[in-house]
N, C-alpha and C positions, 0 to 999 in steps of 0.2 A: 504493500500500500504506500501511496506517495501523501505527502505531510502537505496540510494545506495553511493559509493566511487564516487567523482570528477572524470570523466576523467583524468588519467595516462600517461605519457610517458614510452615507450618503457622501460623494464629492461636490465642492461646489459649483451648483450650478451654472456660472455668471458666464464660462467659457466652454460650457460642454458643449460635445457635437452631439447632435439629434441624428435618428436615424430616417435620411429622406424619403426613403420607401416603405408601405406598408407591405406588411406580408401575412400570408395565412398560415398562423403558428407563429409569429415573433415574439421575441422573447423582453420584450422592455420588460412587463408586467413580470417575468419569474424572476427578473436581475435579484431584488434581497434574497432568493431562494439560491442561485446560481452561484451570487458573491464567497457562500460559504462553503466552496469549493475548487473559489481560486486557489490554486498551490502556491507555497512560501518560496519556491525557488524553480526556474525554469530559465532555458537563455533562447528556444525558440516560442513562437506562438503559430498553430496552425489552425485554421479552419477553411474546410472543406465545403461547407453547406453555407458560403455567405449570407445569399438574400437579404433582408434590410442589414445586417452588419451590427446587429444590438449589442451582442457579448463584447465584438471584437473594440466596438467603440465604448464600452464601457471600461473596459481594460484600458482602451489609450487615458480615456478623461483621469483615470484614477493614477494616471503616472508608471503601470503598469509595466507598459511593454515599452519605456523609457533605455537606452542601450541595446535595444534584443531585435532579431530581425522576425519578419512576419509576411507569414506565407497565406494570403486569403485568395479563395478559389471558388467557383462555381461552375457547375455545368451547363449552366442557361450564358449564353451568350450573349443576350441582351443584357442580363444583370452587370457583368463584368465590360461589355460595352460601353455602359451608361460609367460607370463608375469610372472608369478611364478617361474620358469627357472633364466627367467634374474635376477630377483630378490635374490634367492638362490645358482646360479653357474653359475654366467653369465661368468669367466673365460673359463671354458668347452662351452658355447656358443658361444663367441668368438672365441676358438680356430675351433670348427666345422665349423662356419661361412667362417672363413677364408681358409678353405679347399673348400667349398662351391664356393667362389668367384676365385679362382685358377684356379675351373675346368670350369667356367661360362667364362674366361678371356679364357680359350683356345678352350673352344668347343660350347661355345654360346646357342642356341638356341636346339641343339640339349642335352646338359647337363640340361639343363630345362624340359624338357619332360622325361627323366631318371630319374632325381630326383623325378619330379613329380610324374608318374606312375610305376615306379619300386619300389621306397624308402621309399616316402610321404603316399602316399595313403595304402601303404601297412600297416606300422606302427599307421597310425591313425586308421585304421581298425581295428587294436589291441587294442589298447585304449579306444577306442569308445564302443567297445563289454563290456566294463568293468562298472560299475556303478558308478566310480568317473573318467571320461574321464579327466580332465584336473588334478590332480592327478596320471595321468596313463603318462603323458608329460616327454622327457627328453631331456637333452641339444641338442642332436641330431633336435628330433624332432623340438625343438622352431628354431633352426635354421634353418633348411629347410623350416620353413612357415615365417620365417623374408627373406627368400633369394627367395623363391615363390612369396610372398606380392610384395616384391622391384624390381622383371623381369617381372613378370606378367603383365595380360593387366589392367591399370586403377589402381591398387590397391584394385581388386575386391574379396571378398572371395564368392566362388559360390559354391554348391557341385550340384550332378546330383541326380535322383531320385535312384539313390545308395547307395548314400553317399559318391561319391566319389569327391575330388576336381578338376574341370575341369576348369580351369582359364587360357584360353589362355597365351602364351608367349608374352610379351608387344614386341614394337618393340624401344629401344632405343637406341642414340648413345652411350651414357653410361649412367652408374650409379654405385652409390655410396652403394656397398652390404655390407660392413662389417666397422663399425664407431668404433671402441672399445672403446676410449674415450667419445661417448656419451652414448654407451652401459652400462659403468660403472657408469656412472651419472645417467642413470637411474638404474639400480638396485641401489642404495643410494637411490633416491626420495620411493620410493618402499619399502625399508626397514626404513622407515620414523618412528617413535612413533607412535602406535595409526592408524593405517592406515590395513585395512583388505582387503584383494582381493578374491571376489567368484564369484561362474557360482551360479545366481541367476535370475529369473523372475521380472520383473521390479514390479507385485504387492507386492512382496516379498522384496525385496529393498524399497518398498514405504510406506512401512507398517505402521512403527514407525518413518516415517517423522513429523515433526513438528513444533511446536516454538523454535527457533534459529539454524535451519537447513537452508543451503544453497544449495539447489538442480539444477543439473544441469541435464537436459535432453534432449538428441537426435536420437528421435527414427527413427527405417527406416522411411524415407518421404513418407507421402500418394503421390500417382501421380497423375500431373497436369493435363494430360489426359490416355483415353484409351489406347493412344500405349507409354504411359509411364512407366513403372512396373520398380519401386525402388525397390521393394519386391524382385525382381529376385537377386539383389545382396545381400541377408543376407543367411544365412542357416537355416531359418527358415523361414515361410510364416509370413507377419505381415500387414495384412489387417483393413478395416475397422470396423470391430468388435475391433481389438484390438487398433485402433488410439482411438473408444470411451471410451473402457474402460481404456487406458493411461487416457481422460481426463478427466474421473469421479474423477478416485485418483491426479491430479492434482486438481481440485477444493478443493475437503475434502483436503489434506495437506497444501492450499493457504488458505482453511478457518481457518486449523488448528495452522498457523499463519509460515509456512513455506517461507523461500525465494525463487522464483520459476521462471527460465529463464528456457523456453523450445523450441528448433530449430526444424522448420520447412518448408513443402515446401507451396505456396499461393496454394492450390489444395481448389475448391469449399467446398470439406468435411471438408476440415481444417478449412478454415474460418465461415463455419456454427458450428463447436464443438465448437471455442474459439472466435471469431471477433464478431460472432451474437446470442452468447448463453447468455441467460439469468441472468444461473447461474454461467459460467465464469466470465460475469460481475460484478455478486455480490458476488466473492472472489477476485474482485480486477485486475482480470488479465486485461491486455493489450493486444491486436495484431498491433507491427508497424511490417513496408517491410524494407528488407535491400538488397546492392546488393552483388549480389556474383557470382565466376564464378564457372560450373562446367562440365566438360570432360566425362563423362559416356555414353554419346551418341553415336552410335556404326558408326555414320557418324559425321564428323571433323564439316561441315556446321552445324549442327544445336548445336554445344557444344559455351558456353560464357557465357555472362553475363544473369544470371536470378536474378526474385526477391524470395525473403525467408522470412519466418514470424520470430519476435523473440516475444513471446509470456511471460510476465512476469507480476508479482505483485510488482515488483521494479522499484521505480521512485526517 
């Protein structure tokens, strides 16, 4: 078992980075849960499963991963697209952003669906054709899927058997499209020392995991039952074949003396890979429940409070 930090109080807000995308399963709301399982000593940081980037910037805000390098990866190529943008010209992001939000403030619901299907999908369809897609990204583009993300329904990113992005219009009283000031702060966290951003496969990120890595993982949730499918909101299928092999290389990098918190949902399957596995147990890992709330549910009654596994070798 790897030794983890005392329980933390809160960092000060006044200069933190927010996380600009919404996601189905992020993790702001588990951070006090998570916190108590930062480890006391670590010199890389890896995550696998970016998407809004909650852990990874809460680490940075807290001074964290201050000297250490940092490996964030995703397999959605729009995510690590977009993120590259802000990183590199996030002025031209903002300023598109803010065009974006102009036309959302006077035509609502129907500028959502124009962006979406006339602009968005057009342009990613470009990109995508291309062999380095998130390389193929420009400030245009990240903006339209930060101003997509932040209208849309949930914070869902969906595509159809097209490839096209079909993510309903959310419905809200308002919101908050274009932050420039956090935007800016993140691109700085981003441009950090030592810190690489790719569209990689979680075996491929996990590869050269090891002794004094701190790995963070959260992959699409297996679902809790039959009419549950997590899977429907990623752009890739991420089934039970790949929760086992997620936990094969979670054991070999926990044996290989890795630090290892990984988020999950209590689905039967889950808890037989890591809670009643054999060999999870004898790399040390744990399954405790934590609560949490989550909204993906396509009827209001059945969205709130569920339990979640945090699955680690740090105690």
């Amino acid at each position: 078992m790897r030794s983890r930090k005392p329980p933390q109080e809160p960092a000060d807000s006044a200069d933190n980075v927010r996380p600009i995308l919404k996601w189905a399963g992020g993790k702001r709301q588990l951070l006090p849960a998570l916190r108590r399982y930062y480890p006391e000593s670590f010199t890389r940081y890896i995550e696998p499963f970016l998407g809004s980037g909650a852990v990874f910037l809460d680490c940075h805000n807290r001074g964290l991963l201050d000297g250490r390098n940092v490996q964030l990866s995703d397999i959605n190529a729009d995510v690590i697209g977009c993120y590259r943008m802000v990183r590199d010209d996030v002025d031209a992001v903002i300023e598109a952003l803010e065009r974006l939000d102009e036309g959302h403030q006077s035509r609502g619901r129907d500028h959502f669906y124009e962006v979406r299907d006339d602009q968005f999908n057009a342009m990613r369809r470009e990109v995508h054709a291309s062999a380095d897609a998130a390389g193929g990204y420009t400030a245009g583009l990240a903006a339209m899927l930060i101003y997509l993300n932040r209208t849309g329904y949930n914070g869902l990113f969906r595509v159809n058997s097209r490839g096209a992005f079909n993510v309903p219009a959310g419905r809200y009283s308002s919101v908050r499209i274009c932050d420039a000031p956090n935007l800016r702060r993140l691109s700085s966290a981003l441009r950090r020392p030592g810190l690489a951003l790719e569209v990689r496969s979680f075996e491929r990120a996990l590869s050269s995991a090891g002794d004094g890595d701190f790995v963070y993982l959260d992959p699409p949730y297996a679902p809790v039952s039959r009419t549950a499918h997590f899977t429907a909101y990623t752009a890739g299928r991420f089934g039970a074949d790949e929760q086992r092999a997620l936990q094969r290389q979670v054991v070999d990098i926990a044996k290989r003396g890795a630090s290892v918190l990984l988020s999950n949902s209590v689905a039967p399957d889950i808890r037989r890979l890591y809670a009643d596995d054999v060999n999870a147990r004898s790399a040390g890992l744990r399954a405790t429940t934590v609560a949490a709330r989550r909204a993906i549910n396509s009827r209001a009654s059945r969205r709130g409070a569920v339990r979640e596994y945090l699955i680690t070798n740090i105690v």
